[in-house]
PyMOL Python script that loads the backbone (N, CA, C, O; Angstrom):
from pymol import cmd

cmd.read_pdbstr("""\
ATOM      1  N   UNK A   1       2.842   9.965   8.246  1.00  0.00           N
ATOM      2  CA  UNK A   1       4.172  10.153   7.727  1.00  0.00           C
ATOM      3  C   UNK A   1       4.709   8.804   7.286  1.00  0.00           C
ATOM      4  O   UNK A   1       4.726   7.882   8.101  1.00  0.00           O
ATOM      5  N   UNK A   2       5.252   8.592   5.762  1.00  0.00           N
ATOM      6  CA  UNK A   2       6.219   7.583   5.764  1.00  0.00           C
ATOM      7  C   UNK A   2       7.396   7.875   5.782  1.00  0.00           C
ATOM      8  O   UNK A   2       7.753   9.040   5.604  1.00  0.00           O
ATOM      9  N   UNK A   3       8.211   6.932   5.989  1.00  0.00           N
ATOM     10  CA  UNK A   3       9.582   6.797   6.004  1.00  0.00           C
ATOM     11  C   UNK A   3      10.314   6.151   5.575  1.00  0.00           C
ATOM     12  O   UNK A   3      10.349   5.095   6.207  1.00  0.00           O
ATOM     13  N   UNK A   4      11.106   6.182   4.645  1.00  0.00           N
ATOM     14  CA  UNK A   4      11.754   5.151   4.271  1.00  0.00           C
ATOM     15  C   UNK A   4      13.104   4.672   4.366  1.00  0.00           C
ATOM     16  O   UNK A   4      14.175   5.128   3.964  1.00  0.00           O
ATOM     17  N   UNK A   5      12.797   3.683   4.971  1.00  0.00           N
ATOM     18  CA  UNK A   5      14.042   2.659   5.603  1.00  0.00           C
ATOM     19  C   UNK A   5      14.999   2.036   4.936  1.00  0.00           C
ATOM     20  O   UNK A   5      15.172   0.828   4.778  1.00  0.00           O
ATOM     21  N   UNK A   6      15.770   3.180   4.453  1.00  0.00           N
ATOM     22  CA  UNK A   6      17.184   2.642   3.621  1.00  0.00           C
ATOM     23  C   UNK A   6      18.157   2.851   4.236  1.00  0.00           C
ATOM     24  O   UNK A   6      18.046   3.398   5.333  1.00  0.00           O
ATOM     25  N   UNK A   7      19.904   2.349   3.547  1.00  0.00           N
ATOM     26  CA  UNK A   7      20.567   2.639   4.051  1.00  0.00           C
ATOM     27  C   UNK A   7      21.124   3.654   2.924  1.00  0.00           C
ATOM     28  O   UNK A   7      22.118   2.996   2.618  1.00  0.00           O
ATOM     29  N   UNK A   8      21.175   4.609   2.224  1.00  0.00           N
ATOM     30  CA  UNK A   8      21.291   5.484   1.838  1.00  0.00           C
ATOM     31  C   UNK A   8      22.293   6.163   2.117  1.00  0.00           C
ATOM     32  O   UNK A   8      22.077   7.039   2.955  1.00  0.00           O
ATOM     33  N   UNK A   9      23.767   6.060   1.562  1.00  0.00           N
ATOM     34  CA  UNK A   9      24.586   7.115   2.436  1.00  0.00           C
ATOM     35  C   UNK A   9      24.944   7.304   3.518  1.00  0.00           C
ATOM     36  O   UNK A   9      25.610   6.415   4.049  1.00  0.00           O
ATOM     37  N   UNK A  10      24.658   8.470   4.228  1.00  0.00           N
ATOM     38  CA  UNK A  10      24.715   8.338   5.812  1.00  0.00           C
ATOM     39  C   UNK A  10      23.481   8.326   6.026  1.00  0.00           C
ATOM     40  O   UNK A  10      23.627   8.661   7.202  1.00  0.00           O
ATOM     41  N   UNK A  11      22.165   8.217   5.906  1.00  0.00           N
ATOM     42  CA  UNK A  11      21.166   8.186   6.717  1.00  0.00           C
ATOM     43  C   UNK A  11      20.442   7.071   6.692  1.00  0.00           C
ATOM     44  O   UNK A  11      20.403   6.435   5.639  1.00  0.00           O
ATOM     45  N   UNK A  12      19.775   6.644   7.762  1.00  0.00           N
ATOM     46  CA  UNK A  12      19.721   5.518   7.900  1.00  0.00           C
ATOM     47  C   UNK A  12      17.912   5.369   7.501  1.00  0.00           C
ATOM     48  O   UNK A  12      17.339   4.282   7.433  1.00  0.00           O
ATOM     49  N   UNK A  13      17.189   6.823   7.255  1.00  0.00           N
ATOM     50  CA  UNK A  13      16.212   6.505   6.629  1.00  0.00           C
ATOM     51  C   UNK A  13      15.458   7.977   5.897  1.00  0.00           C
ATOM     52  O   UNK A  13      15.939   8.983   6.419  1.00  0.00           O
ATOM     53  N   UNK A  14      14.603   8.238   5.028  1.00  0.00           N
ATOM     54  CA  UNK A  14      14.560   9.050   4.308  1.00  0.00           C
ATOM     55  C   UNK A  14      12.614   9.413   4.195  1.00  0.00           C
ATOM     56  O   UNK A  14      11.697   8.596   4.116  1.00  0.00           O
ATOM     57  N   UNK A  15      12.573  10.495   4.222  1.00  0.00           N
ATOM     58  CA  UNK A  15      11.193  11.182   4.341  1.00  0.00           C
ATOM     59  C   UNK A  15      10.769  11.819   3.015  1.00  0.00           C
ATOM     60  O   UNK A  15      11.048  12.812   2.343  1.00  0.00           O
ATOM     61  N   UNK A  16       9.873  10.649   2.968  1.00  0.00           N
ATOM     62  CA  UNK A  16       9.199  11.008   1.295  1.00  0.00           C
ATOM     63  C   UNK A  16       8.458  12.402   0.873  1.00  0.00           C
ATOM     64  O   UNK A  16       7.293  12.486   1.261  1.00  0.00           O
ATOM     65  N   UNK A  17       9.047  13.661   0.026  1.00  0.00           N
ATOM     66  CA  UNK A  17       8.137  14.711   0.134  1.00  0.00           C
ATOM     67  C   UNK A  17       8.206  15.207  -1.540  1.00  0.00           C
ATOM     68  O   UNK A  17       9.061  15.382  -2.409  1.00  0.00           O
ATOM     69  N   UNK A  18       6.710  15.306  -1.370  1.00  0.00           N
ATOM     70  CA  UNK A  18       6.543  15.360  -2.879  1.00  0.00           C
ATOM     71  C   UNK A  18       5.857  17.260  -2.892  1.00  0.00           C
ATOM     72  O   UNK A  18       6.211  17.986  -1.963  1.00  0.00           O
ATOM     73  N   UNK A  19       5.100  17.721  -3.792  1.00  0.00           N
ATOM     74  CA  UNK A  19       5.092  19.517  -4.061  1.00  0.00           C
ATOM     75  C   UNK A  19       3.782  19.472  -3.960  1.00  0.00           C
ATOM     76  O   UNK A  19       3.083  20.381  -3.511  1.00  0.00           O
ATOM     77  N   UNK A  20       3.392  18.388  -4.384  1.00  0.00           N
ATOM     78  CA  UNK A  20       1.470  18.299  -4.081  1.00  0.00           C
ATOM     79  C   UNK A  20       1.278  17.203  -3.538  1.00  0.00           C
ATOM     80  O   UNK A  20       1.965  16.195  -3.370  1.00  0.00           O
ATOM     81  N   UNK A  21      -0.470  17.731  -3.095  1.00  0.00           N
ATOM     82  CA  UNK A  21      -0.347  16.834  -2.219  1.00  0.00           C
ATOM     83  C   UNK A  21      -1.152  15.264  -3.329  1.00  0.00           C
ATOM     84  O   UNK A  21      -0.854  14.074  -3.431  1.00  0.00           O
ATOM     85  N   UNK A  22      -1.967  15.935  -3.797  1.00  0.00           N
ATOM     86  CA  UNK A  22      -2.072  14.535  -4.962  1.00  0.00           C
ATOM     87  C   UNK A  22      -1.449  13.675  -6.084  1.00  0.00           C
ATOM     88  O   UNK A  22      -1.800  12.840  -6.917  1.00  0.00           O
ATOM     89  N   UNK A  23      -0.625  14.154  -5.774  1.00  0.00           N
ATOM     90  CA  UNK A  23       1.075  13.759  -6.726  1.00  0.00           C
ATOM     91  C   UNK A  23       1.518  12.930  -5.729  1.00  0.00           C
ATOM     92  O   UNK A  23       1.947  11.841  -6.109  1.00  0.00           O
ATOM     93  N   UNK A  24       1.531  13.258  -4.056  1.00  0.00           N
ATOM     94  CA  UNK A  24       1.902  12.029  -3.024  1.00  0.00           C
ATOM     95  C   UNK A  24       1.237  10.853  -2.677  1.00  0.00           C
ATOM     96  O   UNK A  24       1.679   9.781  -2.264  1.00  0.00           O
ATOM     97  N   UNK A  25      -0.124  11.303  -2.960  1.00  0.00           N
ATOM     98  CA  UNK A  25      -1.147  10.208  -2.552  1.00  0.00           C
ATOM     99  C   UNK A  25      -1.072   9.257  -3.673  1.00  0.00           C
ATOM    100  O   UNK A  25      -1.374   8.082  -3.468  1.00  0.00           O
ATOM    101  N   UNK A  26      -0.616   9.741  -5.101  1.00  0.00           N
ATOM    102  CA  UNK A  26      -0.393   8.807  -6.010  1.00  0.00           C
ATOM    103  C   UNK A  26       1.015   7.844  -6.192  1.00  0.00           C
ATOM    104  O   UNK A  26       1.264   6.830  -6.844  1.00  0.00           O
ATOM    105  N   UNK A  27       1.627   8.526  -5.459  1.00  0.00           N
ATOM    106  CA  UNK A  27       3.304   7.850  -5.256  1.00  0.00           C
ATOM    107  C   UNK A  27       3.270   7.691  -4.069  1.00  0.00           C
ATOM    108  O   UNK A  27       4.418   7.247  -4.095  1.00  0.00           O
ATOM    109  N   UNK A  28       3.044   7.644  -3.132  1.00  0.00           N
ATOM    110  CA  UNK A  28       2.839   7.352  -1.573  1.00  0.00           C
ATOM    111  C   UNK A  28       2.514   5.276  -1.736  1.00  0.00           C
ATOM    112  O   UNK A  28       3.030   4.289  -1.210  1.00  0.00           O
ATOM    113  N   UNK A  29       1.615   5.460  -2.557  1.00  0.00           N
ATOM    114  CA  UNK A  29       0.923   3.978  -2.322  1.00  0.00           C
ATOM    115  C   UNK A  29       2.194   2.830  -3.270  1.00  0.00           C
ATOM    116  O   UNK A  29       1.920   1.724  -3.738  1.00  0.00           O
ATOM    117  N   UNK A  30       3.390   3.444  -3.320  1.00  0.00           N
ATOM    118  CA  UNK A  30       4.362   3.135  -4.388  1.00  0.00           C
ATOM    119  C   UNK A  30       5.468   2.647  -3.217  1.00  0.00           C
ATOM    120  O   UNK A  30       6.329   1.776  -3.335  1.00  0.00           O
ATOM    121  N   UNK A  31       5.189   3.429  -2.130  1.00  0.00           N
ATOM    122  CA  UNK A  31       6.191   3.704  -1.417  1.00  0.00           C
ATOM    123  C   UNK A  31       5.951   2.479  -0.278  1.00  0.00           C
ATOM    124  O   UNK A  31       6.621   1.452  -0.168  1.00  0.00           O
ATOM    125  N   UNK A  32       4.873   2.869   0.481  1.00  0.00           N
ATOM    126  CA  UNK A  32       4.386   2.323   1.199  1.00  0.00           C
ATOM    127  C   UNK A  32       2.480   2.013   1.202  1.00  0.00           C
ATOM    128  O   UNK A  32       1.657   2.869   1.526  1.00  0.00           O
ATOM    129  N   UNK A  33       2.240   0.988   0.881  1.00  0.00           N
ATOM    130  CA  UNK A  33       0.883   0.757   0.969  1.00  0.00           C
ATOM    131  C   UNK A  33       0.170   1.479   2.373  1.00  0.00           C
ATOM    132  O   UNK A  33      -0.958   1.830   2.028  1.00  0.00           O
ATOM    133  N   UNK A  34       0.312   1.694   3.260  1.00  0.00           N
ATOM    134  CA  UNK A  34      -0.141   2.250   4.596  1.00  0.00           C
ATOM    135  C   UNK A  34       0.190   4.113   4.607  1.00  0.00           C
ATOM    136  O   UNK A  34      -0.044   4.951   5.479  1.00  0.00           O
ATOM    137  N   UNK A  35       0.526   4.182   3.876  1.00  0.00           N
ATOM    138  CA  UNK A  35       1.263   5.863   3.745  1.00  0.00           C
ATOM    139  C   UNK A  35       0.256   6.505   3.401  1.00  0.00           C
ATOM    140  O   UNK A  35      -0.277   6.180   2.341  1.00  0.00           O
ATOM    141  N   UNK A  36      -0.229   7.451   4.077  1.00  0.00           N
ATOM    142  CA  UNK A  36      -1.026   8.554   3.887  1.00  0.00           C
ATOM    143  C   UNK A  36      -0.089  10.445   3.433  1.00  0.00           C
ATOM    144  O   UNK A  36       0.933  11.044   3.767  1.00  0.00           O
ATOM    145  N   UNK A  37      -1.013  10.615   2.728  1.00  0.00           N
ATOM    146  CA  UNK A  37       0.006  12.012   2.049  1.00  0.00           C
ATOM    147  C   UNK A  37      -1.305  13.122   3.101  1.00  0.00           C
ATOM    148  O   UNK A  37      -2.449  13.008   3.540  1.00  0.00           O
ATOM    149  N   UNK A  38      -0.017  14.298   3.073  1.00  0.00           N
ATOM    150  CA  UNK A  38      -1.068  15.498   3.783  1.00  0.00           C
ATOM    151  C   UNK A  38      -0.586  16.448   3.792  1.00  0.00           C
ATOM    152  O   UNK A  38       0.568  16.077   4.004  1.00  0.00           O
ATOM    153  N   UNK A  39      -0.517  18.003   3.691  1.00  0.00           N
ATOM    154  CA  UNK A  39      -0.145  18.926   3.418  1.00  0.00           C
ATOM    155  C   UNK A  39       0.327  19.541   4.568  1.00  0.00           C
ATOM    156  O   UNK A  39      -0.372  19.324   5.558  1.00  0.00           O
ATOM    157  N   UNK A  40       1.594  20.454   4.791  1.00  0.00           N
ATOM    158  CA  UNK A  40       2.119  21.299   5.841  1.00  0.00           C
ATOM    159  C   UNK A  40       2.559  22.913   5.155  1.00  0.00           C
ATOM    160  O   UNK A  40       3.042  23.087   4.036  1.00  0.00           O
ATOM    161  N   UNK A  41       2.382  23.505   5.717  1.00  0.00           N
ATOM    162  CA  UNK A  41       3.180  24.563   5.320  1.00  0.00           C
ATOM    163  C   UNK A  41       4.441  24.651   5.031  1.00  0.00           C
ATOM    164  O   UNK A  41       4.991  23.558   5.162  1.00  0.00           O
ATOM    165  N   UNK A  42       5.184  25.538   4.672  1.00  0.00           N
ATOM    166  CA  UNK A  42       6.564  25.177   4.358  1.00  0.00           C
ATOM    167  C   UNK A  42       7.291  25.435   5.416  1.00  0.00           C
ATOM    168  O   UNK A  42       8.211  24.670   5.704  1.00  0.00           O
ATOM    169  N   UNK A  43       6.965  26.757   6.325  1.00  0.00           N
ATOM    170  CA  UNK A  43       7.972  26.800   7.200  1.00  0.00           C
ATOM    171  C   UNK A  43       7.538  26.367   8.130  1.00  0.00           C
ATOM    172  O   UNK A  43       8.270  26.878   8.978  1.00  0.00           O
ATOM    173  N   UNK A  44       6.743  25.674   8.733  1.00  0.00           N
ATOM    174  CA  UNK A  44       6.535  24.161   9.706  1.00  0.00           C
ATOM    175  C   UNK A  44       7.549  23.032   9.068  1.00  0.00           C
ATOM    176  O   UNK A  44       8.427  22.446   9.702  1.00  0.00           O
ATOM    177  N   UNK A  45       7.265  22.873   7.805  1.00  0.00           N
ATOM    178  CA  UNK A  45       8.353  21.582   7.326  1.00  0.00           C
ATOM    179  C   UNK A  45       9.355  21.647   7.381  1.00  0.00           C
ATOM    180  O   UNK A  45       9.989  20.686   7.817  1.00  0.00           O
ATOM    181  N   UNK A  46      10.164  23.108   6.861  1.00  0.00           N
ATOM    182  CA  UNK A  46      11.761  23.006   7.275  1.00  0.00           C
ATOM    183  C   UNK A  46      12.149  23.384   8.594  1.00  0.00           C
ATOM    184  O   UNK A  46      13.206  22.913   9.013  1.00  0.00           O
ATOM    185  N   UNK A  47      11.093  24.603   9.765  1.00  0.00           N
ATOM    186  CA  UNK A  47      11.437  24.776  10.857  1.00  0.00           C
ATOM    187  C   UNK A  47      11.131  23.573  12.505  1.00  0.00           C
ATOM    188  O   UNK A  47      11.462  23.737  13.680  1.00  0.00           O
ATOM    189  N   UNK A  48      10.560  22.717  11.976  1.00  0.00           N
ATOM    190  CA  UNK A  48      10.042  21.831  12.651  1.00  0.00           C
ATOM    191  C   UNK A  48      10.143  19.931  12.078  1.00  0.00           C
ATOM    192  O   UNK A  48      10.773  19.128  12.766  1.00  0.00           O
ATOM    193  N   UNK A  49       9.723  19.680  11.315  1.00  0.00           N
ATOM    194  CA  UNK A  49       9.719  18.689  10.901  1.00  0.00           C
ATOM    195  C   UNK A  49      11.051  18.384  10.270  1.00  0.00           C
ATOM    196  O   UNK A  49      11.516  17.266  10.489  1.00  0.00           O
ATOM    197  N   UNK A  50      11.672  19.152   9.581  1.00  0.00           N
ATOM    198  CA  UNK A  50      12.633  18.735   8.980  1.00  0.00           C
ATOM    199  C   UNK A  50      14.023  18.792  10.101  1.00  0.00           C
ATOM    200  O   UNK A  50      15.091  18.240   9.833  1.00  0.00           O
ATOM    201  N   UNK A  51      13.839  19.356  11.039  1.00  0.00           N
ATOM    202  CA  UNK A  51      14.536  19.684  12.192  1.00  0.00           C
ATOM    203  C   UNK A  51      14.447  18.435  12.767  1.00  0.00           C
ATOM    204  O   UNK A  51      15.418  17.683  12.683  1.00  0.00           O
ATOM    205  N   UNK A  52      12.922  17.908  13.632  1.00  0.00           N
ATOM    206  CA  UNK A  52      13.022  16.451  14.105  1.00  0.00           C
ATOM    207  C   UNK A  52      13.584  15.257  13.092  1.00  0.00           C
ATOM    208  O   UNK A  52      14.177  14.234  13.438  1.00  0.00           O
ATOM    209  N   UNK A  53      13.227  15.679  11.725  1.00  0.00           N
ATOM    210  CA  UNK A  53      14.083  13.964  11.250  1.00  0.00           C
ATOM    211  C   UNK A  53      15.438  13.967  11.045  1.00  0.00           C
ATOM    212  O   UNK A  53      16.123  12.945  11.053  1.00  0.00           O
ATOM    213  N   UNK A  54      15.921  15.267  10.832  1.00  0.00           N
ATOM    214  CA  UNK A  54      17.475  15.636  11.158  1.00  0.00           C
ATOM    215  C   UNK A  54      17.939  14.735  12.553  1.00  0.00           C
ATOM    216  O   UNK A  54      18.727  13.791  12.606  1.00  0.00           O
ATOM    217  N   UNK A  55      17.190  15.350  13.605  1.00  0.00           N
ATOM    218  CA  UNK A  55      17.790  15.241  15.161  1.00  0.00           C
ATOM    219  C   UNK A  55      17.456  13.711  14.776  1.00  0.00           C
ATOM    220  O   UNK A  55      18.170  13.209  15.643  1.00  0.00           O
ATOM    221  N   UNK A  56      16.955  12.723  14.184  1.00  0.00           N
ATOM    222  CA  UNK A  56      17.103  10.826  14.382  1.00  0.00           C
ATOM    223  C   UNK A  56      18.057  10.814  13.336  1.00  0.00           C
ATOM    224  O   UNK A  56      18.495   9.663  13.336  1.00  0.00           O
ATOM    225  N   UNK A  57      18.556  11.389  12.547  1.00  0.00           N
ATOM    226  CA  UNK A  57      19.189  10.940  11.226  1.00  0.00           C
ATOM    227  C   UNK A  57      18.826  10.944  10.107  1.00  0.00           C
ATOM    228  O   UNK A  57      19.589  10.634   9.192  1.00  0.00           O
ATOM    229  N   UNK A  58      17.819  11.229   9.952  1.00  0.00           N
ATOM    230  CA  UNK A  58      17.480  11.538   8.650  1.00  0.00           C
ATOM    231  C   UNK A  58      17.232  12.187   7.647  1.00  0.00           C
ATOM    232  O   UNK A  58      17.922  13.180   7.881  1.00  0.00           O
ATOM    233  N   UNK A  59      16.725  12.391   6.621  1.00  0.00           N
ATOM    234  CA  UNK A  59      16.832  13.384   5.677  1.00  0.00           C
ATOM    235  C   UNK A  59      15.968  13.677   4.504  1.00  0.00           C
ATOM    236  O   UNK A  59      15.607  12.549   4.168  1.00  0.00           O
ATOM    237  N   UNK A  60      15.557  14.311   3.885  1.00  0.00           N
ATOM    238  CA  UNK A  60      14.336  14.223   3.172  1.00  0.00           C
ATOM    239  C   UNK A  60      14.308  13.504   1.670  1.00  0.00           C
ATOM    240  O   UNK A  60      15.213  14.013   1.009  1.00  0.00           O
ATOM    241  N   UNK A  61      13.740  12.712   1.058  1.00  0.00           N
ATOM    242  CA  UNK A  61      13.737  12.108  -0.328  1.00  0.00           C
ATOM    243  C   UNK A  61      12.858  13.176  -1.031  1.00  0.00           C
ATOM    244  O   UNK A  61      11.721  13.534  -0.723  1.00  0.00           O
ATOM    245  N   UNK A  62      13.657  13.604  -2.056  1.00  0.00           N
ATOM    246  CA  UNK A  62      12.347  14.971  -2.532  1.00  0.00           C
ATOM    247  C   UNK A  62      12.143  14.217  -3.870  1.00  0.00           C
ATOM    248  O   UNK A  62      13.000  13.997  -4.725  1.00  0.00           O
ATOM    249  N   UNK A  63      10.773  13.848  -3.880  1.00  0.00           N
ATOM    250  CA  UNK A  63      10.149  13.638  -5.216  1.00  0.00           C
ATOM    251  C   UNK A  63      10.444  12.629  -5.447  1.00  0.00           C
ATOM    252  O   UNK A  63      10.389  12.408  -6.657  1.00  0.00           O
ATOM    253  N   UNK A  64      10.865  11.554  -4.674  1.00  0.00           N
ATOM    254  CA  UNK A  64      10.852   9.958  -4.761  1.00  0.00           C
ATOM    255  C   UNK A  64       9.741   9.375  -5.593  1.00  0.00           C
ATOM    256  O   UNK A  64       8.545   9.621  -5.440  1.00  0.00           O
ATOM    257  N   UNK A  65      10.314   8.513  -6.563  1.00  0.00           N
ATOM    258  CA  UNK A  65       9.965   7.329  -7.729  1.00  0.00           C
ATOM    259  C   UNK A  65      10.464   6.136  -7.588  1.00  0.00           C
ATOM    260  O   UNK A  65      11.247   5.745  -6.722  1.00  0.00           O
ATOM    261  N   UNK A  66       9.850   5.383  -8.728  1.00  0.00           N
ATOM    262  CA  UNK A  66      10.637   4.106  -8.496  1.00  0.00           C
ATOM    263  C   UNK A  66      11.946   3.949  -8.879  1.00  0.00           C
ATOM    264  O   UNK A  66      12.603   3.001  -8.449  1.00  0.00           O
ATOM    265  N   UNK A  67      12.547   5.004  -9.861  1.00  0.00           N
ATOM    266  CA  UNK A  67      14.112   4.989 -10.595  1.00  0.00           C
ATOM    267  C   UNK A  67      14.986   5.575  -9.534  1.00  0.00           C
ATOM    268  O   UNK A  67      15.967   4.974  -9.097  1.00  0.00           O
ATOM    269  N   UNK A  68      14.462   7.235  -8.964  1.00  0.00           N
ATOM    270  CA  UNK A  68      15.110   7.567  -8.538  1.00  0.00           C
ATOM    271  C   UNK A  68      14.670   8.607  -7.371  1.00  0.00           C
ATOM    272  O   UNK A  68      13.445   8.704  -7.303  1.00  0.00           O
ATOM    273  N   UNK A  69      15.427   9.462  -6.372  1.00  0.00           N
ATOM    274  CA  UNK A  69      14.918  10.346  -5.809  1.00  0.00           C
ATOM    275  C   UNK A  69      16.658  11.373  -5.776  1.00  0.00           C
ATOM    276  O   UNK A  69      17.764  10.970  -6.139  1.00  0.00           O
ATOM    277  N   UNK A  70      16.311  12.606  -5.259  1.00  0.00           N
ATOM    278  CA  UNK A  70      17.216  13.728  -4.877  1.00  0.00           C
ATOM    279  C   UNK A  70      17.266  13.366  -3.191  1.00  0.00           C
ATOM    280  O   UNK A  70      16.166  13.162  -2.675  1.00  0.00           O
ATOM    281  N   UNK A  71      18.056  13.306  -2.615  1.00  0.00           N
ATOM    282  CA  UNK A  71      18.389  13.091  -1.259  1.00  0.00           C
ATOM    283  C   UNK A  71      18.779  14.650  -0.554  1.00  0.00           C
ATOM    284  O   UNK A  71      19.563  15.451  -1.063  1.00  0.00           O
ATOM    285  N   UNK A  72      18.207  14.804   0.427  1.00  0.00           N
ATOM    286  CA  UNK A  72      19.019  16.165   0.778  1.00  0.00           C
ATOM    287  C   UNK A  72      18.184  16.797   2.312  1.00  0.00           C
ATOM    288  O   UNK A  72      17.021  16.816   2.714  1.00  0.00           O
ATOM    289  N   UNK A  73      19.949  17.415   3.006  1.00  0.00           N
ATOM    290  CA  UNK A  73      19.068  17.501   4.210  1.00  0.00           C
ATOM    291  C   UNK A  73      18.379  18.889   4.325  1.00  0.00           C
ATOM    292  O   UNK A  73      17.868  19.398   3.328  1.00  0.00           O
ATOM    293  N   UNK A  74      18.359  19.582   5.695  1.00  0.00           N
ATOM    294  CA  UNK A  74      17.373  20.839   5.720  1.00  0.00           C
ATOM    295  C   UNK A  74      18.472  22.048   5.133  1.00  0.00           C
ATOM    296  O   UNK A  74      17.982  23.078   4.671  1.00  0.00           O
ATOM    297  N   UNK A  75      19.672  21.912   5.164  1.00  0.00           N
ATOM    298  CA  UNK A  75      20.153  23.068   5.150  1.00  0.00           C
ATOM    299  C   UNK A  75      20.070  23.568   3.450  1.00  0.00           C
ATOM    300  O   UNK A  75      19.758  24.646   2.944  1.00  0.00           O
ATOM    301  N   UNK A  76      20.528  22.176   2.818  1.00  0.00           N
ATOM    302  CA  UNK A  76      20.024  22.055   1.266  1.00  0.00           C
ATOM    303  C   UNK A  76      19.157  22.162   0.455  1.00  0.00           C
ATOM    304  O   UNK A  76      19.250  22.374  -0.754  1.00  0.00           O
ATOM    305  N   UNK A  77      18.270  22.021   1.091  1.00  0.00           N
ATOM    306  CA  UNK A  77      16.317  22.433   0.617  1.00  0.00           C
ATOM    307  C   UNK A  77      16.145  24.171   1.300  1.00  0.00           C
ATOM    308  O   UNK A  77      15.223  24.980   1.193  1.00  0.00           O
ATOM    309  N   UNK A  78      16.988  24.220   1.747  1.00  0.00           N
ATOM    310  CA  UNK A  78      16.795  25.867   2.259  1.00  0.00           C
ATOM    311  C   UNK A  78      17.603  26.971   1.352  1.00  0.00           C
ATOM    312  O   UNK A  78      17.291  28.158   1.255  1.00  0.00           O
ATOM    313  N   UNK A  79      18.504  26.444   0.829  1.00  0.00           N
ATOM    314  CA  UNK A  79      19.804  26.757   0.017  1.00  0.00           C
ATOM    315  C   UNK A  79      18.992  26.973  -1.219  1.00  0.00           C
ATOM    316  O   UNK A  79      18.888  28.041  -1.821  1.00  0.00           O
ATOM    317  N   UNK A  80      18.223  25.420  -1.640  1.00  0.00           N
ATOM    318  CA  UNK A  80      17.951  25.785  -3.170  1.00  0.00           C
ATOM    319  C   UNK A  80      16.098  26.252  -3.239  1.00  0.00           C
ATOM    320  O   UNK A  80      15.300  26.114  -4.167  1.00  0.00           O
ATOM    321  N   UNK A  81      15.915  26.801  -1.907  1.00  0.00           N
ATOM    322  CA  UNK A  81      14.948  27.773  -2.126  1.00  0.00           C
ATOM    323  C   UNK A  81      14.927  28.849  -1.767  1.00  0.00           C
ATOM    324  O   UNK A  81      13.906  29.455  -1.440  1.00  0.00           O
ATOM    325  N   UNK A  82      16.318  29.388  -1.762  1.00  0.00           N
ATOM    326  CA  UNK A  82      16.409  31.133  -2.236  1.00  0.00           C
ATOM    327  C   UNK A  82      16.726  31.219  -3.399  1.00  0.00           C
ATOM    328  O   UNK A  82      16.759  32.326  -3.937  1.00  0.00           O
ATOM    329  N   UNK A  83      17.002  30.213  -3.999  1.00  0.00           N
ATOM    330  CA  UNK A  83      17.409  30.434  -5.424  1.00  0.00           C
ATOM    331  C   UNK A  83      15.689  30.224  -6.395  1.00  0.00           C
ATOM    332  O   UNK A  83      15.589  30.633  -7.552  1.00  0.00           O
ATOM    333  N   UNK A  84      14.772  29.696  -5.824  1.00  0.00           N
ATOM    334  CA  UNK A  84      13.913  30.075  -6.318  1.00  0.00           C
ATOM    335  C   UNK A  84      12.707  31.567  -6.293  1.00  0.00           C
ATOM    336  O   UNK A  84      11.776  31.621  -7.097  1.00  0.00           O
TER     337      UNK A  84
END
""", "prot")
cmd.dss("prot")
cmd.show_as("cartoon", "prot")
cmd.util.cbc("prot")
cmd.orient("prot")
């Protein structure tokens, strides 16, 4: 897992998640040279994982680049996937 250690708003650090997993391994090494990318299911990621980086403060970077990323926590990534 990387993480990235910003001060961002209110969170004090942000969890890089990209839609594939070779789309991460190619922006992962952007992020953090030591960052390994790896695949989860979805409802492990929002019922579990996205739950623990909530409970430290944090929040997910969806689709982080070097310009820019979407910031957003679990309830928001849950929101805009019933709309898909």
């Amino acid at each position: 897992m990387v993480l990235i250690e910003d001060e961002l708003g209110e969170y004090p650090f942000l969890l890089p998640v990209w839609p594939s997993r070779s789309f991460a391994e190619m922006e992962a090494a952007h992020v953090n040279k030591s960052a390994a990318a790896f695949n989860m299911p979805l409802s492990e990621f929002l019922e579990e994982l996205l739950v623990d980086i909530e409970k430290d403060g944090g929040a997910a970077a969806i689709f982080p680049n070097e310009k820019n990323t979407s910031i957003q926590n679990r309830d928001e990534i849950k929101e805009m996937l019933t709309r898909i």
